[in-house]
Every structure is written in C-alpha cells, then in structure tokens.
C-alpha positions as CSV (number, residue, x, y, z in Angstrom):
1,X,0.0,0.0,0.0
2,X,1.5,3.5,-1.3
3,X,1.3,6.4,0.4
4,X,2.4,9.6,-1.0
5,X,3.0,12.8,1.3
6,X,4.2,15.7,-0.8
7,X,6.1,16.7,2.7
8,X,8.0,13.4,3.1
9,X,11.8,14.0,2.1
10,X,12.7,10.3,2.1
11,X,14.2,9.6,5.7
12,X,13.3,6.2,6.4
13,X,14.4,2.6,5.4
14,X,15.7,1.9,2.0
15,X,14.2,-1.2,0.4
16,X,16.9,-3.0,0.6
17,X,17.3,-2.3,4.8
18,X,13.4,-3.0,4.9
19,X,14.0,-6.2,3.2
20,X,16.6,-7.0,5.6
21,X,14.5,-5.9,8.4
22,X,11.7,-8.3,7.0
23,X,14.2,-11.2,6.0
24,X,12.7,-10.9,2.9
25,X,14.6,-10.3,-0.7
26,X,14.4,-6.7,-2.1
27,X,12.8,-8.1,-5.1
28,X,9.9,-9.6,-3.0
29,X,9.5,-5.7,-1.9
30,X,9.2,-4.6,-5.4
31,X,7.0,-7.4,-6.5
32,X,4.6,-6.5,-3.7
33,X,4.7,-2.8,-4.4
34,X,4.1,-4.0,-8.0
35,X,0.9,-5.6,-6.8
36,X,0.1,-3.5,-3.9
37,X,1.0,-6.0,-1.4
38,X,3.2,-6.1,1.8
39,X,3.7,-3.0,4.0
40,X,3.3,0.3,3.1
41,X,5.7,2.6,1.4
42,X,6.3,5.8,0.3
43,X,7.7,7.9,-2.2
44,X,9.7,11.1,-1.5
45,X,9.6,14.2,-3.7
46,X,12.3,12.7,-5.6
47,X,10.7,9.3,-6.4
48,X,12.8,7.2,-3.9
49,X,10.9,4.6,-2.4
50,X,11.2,4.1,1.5
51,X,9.7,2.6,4.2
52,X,8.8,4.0,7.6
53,X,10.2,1.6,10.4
54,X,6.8,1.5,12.5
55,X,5.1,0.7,8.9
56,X,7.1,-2.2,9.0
57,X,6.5,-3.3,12.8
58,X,2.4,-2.9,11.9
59,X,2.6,-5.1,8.9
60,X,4.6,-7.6,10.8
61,X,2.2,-7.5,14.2
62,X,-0.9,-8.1,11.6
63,X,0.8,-10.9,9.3
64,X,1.9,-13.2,12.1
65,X,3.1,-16.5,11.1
66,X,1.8,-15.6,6.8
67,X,4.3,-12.6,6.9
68,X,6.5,-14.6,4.0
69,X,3.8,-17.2,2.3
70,X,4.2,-15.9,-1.5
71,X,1.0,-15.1,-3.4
C-alpha cells in the first residue's frame, strides 16, 4: 500500500534495509509494491521509495506467522 505525502523527504528505510528488516529479498518488496502487497511505502519528492520503520512493525504485528507465504 502507497502512500504519497508531498512533505516526506525520504528519511526512512531503504528497500533494501526493509528487506533485511523483514528477512525478505528486495525483489519480493518490489514485487509486492508491483501488486500492492506487503507494508506500506512511500515515495519522496524525488521518487525514492522508503519505508517507515513502524510501517514495517504494523505489517509484521498483523501478518503473524503468513508474513512470508508468497502469493
């Protein structure tokens, strides 16, 4: 789930460090951004994708034990 705030300036977790954070691979990230899966994400002014840290805790809390069943 996307969430663009025109006031974000892209502090937050690469998707590579949210990956890691979610023992996931990055391309599992971009696959579920893709298909508007997984945690939400947002995009700074400049187009870079990040991920809020407490966005990621959320999506993990509700997932439970599915977090990393594929589609």
């Amino acid at each position: 789930m996307q969430s663009n705030d025109d006031d974000d300036d892209g502090e937050g977790l690469s998707p590579v460090d949210a990956a890691e954070v979610l023992d996931l691979h990055p391309t599992t990230l971009a696959n579920w951004r893709t298909y508007r899966r997984g945690p939400a994400y947002r995009k700074a002014r400049n187009g870079r994708v990040f991920y809020r840290r407490t966005d990621l805790d959320e999506w993990l809390a509700k997932q439970g034990a599915h977090a990393r069943e594929p589609f």
